[in-house]
N, C-alpha and C positions, 0 to 999 in steps of 0.2 A: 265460161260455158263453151261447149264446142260450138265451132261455128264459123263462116267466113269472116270479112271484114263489114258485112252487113248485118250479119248475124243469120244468115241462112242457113239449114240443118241438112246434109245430103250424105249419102250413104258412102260416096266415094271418099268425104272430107275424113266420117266416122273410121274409115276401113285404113285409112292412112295414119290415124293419131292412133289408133287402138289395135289396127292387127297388124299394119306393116311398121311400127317402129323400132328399131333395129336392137331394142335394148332388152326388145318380149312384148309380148301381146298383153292387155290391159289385164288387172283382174277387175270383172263386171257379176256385180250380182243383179238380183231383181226381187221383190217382192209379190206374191200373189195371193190375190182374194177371189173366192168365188170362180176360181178357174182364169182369169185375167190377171196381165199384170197392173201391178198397182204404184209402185216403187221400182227406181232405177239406181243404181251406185256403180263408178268405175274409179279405178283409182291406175293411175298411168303408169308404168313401167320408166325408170331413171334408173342411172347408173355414174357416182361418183365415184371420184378415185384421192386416195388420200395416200403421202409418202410411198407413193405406187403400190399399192394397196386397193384393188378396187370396192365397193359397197354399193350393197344392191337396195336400191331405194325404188319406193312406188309415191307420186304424188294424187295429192286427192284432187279430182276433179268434177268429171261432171255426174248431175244428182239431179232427180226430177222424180216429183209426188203427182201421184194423181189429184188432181183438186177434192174429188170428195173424199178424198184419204188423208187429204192434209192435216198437221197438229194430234195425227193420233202416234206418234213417235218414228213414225217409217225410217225418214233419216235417219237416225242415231242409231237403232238396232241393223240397218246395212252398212252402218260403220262398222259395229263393234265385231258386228259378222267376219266383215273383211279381219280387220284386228285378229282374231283369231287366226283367219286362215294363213295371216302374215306370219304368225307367231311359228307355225306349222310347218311353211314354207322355205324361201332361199332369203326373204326382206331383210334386210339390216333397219332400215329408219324409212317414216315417212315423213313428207313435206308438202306445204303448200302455203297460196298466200291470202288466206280469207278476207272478204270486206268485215265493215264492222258489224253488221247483222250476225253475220255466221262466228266470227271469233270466239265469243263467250263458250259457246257450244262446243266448241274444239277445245278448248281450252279444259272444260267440265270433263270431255273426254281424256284428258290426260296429257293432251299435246302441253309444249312449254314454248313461250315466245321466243324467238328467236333475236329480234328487235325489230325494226322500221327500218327499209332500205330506203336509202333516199334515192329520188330521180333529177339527173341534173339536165338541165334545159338549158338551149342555145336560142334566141329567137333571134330569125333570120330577116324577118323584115319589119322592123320596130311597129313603124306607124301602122300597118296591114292589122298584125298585132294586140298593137292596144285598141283599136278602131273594134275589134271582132271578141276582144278576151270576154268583156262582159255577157254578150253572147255564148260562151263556151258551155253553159247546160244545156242550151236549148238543140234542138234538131240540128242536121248537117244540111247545108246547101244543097239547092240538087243538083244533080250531076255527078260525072267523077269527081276523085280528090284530083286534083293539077300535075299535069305530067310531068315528074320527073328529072325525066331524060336521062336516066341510070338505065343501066341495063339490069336484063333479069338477073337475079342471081345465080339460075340457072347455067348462064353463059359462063361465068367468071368460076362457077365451081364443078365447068368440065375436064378442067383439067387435074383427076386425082393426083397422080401424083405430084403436081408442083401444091398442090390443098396441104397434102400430108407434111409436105419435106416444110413446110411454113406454119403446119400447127408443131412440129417437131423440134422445130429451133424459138418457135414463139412459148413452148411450153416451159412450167415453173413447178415444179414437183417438189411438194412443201408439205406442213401436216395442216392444211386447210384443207376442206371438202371443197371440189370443182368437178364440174361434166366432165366426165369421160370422152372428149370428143375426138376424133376421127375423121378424114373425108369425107368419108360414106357416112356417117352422122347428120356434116354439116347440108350434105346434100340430101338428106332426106326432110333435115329443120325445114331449109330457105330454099330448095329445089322444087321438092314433088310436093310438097302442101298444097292441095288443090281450094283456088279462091284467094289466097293468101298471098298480095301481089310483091314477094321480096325484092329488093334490088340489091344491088353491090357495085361499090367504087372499089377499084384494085390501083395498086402502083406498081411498077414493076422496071426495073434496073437490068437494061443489054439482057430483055427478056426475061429474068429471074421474078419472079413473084416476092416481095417484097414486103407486100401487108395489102388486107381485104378491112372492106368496111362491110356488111350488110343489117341491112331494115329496109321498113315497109312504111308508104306513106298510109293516114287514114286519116279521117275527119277526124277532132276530138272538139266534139260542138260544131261551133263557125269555124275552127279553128284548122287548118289543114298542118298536120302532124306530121312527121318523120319519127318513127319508133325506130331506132337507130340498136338494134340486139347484139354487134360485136363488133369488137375492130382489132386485129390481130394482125400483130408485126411482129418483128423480131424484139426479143428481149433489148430494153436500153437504146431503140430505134426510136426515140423521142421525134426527129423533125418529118419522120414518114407517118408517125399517131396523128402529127398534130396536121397534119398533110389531107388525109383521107378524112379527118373531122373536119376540116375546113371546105373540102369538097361536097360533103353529105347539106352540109349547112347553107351549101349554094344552090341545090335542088331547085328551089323554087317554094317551099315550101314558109308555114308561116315562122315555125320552132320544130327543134327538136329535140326529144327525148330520150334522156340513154341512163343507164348504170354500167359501171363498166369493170367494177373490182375483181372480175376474173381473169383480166386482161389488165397487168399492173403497168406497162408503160403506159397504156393507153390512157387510164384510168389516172395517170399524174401527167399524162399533159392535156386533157380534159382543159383543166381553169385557164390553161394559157391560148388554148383556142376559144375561150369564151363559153364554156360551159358549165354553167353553178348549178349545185345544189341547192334550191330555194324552199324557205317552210311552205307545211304543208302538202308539200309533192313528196309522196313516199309510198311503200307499200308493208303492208305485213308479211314477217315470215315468222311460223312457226313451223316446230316438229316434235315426230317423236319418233324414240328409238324402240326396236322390234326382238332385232339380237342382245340376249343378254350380255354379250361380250363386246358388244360396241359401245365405244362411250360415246355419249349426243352433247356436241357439243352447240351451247346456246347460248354464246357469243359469239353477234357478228361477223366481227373479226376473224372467227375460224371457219368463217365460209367466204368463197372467192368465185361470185357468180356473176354473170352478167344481165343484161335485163333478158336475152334468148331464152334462159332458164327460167323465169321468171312471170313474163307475161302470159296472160290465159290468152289461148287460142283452140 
């Protein structure tokens, strides 16, 4: 759902994910009865790139029924609406990653699973930890989540061009689906999200930019969280991966959370900095393809995303 890290709803957050994201403006429908709206649908504007090859994707996001309109099919017919107008339009494939309420439905819709990404966890201060997991359904502590002491990400991604010349040399142009990412991208994800307090660890060698970490802490429960959404180094720069996971991990925080397969050093020195894939912790991804000429691929394997892609915000 759109929303900060509390879940508050404000126009500037809306005007940021839906009309200033650099990939295009959302497609939003709505539903109406009796002269009011009744029904909302938006599906977000994405763009991968495949063997340099770019694809224009939309993910499905946020949806909200009026309560006394609920269960008369709103949902599904401002799906199929969009569905059409994708079909019409520039869309290659959608995606998204539904809980298990919503899956069946997508699925009836046509989507196909893509599998369960799994999330690999680092927890940083054992006893803190296990003293609090039990706890992890119930509310969050009050207060903020615990500071940091990372800088914004903001800081660390003023410098475009050293952003660029380090997604440039970190990049892997393969026949896997990956974000399209850019400077100007990473800086509109972890920058100007309003509410959404990102940080970033960088390393940097006789001044060169050398590899960025960025995520955000939040409660998950008792639990104070580091959603850890990229860590980008140079290709085969294994002991600067394992560098900046090690630093995010000192935060301060209880564990943290990452997927990291769109960033392939990173993503293999994960286990040697201590972070597993544990059952249980995963998320869905399904999709479905739009252009008749695009083949959807729904193995895994032929997607290379990190959790930034990934997480609902």
């Amino acid at each position: 759902m759109a929303g900060g890290p509390t879940g508050e709803r404000t126009a500037d957050f809306f005007g940021w994910k839906h009309e200033r994201n650099p990939f295009g403006p959302s497609l939003a429908l709505v539903a109406e009865a009796d002269g009011r709206i009744v029904g909302f649908r938006t599906f977000m504007r994405w763009r991968f790139v495949r063997n340099g090859r770019p694809l224009h994707a939309v993910r499905a996001v946020d949806t909200a029924t009026h309560p006394q309109f609920q269960g008369r099919g709103i949902f599904t017919r401002l799906t199929r609406h969009a569905l059409e107008r994708a079909v019409d339009g520039d869309i290659d494939l959608i995606f998204n990653t539904p809980n298990n309420q919503s899956l069946p439905g997508y699925l009836k819709m046509g989507w196909s699973a893509v599998g369960e990404v799994p999330i690999a966890l680092r927890v940083a201060r054992p006893l803190h930890f296990a003293r609090r997991l039990r706890r992890r359904s119930g509310p969050p502590p009050p207060g903020p989540v615990p500071d940091t002491h990372l800088p914004p990400a903001a800081v660390e991604l003023e410098d475009a061009s050293a952003v660029q010349t380090l997604l440039d040399r970190a990049g892997q142009p393969d026949d896997r689906l990956r974000t399209d990412r850019d400077a100007a991208y990473l800086r509109w994800r972890y920058a100007e999200a309003p509410g959404l307090d990102y940080r970033a660890v960088a390393h940097r060698v006789n001044g060169q930019l050398r590899g960025i970490a960025i995520g955000r802490p939040r409660w998950r429960g008792a639990l104070a969280e580091f959603t850890l959404s990229e860590v980008i180094v140079d290709i085969g720069d294994h002991a600067t991966a394992r560098r900046l996971l090690s630093k995010v991990a000192a935060c301060g925080v209880d564990h943290v959370a990452t997927h990291l397969e769109g960033w392939p050093t990173a993503d293999r020195s994960r286990r040697r900095a201590g972070y597993l894939a544990l059952p249980g912790q995963s998320m869905m991804l399904v999709a479905r393809s739009v252009a008749p000429d695009v083949e959807l691929r729904t193995s895994r394997s032929d997607w290379a995303l990190s959790l930034g892609d990934l997480e609902v915000f």
